[in-house]
N, C-alpha and C positions, 0 to 999 in steps of 0.2 A: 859639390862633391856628392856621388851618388854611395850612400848607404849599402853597405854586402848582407847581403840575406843571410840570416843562419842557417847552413846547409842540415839538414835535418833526418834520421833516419832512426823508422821505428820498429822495434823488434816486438813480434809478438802482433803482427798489421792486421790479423785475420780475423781475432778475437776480439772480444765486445768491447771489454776497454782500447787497444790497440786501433779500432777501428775511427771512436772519438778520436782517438790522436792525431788518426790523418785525416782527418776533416777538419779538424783546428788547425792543423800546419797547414791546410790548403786555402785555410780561409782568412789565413795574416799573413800582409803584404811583405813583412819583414821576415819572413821565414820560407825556407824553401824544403820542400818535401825532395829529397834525392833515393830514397833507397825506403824498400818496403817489404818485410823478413815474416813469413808464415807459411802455414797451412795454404796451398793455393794448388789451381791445375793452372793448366799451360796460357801464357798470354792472360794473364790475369792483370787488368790494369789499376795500381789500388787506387784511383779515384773513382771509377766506374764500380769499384768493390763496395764503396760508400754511398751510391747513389749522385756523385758529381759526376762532369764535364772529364773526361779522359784528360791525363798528364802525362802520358810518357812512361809513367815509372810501373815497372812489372814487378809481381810479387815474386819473391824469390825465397828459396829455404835454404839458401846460403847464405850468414850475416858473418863469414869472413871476406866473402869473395865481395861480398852489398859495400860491406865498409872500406874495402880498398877501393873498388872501383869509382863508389861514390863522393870518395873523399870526405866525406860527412865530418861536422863539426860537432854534433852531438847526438846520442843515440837515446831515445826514449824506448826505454823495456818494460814491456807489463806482459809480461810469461808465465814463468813458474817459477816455487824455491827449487827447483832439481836443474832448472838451466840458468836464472838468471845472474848465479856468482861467476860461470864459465860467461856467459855475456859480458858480465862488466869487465872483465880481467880481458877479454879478446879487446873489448874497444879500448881499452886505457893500452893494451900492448900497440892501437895502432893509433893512438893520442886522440881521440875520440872522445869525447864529453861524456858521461856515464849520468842519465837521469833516470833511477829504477824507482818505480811503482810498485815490484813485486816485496813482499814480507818475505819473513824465514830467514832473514842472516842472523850469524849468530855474533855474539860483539871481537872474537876471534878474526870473525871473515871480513868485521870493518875496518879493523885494525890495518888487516893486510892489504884493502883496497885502499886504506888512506894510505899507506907507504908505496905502492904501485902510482896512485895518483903523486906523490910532490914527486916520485923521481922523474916522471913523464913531465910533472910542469904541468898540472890541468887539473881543472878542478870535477866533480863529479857528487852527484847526489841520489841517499837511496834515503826514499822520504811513506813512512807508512801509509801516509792521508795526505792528497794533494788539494783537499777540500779547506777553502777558505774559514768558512764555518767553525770544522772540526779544528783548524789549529785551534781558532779562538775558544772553543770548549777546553781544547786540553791546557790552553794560558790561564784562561777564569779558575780551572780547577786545581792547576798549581799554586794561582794565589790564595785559593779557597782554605787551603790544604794548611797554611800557614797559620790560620783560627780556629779551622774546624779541623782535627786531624784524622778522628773518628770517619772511615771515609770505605765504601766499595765502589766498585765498578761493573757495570754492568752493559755488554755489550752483546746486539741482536743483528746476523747475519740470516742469511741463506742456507737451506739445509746441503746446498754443495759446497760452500765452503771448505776448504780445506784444513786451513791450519785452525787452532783455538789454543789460547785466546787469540783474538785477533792482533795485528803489528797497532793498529792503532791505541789499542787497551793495554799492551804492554811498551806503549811509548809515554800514553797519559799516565799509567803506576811511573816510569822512570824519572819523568820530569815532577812527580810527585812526592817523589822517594827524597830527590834534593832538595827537597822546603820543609822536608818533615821528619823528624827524629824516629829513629825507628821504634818500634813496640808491637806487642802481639795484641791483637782489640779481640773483645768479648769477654765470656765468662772462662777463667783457665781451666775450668774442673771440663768444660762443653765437650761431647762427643760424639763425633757424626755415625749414627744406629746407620746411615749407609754412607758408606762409603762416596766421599766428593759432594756431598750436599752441601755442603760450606765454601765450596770455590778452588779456586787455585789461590795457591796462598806466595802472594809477596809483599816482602819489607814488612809482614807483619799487618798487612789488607788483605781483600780478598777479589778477585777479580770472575766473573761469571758471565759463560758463553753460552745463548742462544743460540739453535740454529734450528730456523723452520722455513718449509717454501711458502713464500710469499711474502718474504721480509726482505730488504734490500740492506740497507746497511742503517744503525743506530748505534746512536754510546750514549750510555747515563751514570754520571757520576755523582753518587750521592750521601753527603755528605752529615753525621749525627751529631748533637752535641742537648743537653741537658735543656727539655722543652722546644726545642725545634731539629726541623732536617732542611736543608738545604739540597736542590735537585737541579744538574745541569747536565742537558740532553741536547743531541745533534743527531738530526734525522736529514737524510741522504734518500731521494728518490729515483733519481735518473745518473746515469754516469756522466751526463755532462757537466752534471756539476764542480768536477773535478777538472775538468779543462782548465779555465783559469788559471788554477793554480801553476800545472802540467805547463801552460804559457807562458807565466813569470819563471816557474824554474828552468825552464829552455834555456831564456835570453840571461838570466842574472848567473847561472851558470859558468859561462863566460866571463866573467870576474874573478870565479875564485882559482884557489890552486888546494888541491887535496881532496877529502873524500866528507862530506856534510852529510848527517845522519840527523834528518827530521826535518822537513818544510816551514817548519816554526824559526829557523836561519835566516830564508827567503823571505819573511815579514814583519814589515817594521814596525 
């Protein structure tokens, strides 16, 4: 019995991360690239867009017309927060797989993709870090979190980054929040002479954004307790590194039904 390829279409094809995407869908036997949604001119062919062997599939900047024509089973989106909740809400209206990479929902707009997804019947994931690595940093540091509770966050992007803090530093405070009783840490009388020098303040932590060019992506989570600190960091070089993951949530996708918020789901 021959095996169906997961029909596969990625929104956002043009763009750095998007561009990994279809060269991982092109490069697993079990996956088929059907439809390819960006920035493009005419006769754009997205495998020849990536430096492969031409496939057929032309870039288009229509991902209503992409996803019906293509019938696609699952749509990988790495966009923007201004498009990617109309992306996910257009694929799950056409039973489409919903795998977003993009940050910026707010737990409102999860809500409302997990009740779009059961009533479709399909399952869908918006997952802040698709990096192997970084789930395990933010698993060590929820269990950390549990002994040492005294704890910041400290997270180094790119001076174009958008959002701050990052989806992946307010996913490591949330899975941290649930091991750890809340409290305000420090001195109570302490007062920041400027303004934000102390972080962004959650559950009573504090979480602090880098952003400089020449930094890629890093998180350090560091944790104080009476004669020692405890320091767990995940440093990120290249965007491929994130494939992997982007490859399991494809295929395991396909199992679930509703709307899964964090990659840390997808492993066991």
């Amino acid at each position: 019995m021959v095996q169906t390829r997961i029909k596969v279409a990625v929104a956002g094809a043009s763009g750095r991360m998007g561009r990994e995407v279809v060269k991982m869908v092109l490069s697993d036997a079990e996956l088929e690239l059907v439809a390819a949604v960006g920035r493009s001119t005419k006769d754009t062919d997205a495998a020849k867009m990536v430096g492969m062997e031409p496939c057929g599939v032309q870039v288009t900047n229509d991902l209503e017309l992409a996803l019906v024509e293509s019938k696609a089973d699952v749509l990988v989106d790495f966009t923007t927060p201004q498009s990617a909740v109309a992306n996910t809400s257009l694929a799950i209206k056409h039973r489409v797989r919903p795998v977003i990479g993009t940050t910026g929902f707010t737990p409102e707009q999860i809500e409302e993709l997990d009740k779009q997804c059961k009533e479709a019947g399909i399952g869908g994931l918006i997952a802040p870090n698709f990096s192997i690595g970084a789930i395990l940093m933010m698993k060590f540091a929820a269990q950390a979190a549990k002994y040492m509770p005294h704890v910041e966050i400290i997270e180094y992007h790119g001076d174009q980054k958008l959002d701050a803090p990052s989806g992946t530093s307010i996913k490591t405070a949330e899975m941290i929040a649930e091991v750890r009783e809340e409290f305000r840490q420090g001195n109570p009388n302490e007062e920041e002479t400027i303004e934000g020098a102390r972080g962004a303040y959650y559950n009573g932590f504090r979480i602090h954004s880098v952003r400089l060019p020449g930094v890629f992506a890093q998180q350090e989570v560091v944790f104080g307790a009476f004669g020692q600190t405890l320091k767990i960091r995940h440093d990120s070089y290249d965007r491929a590194g994130y494939m992997p993951g982007v490859n399991v949530a494809v295929k395991k996708v396909m199992t679930y039904e509703g709307m899964v918020y964090g990659f840390e789901h997808f492993v066991d």
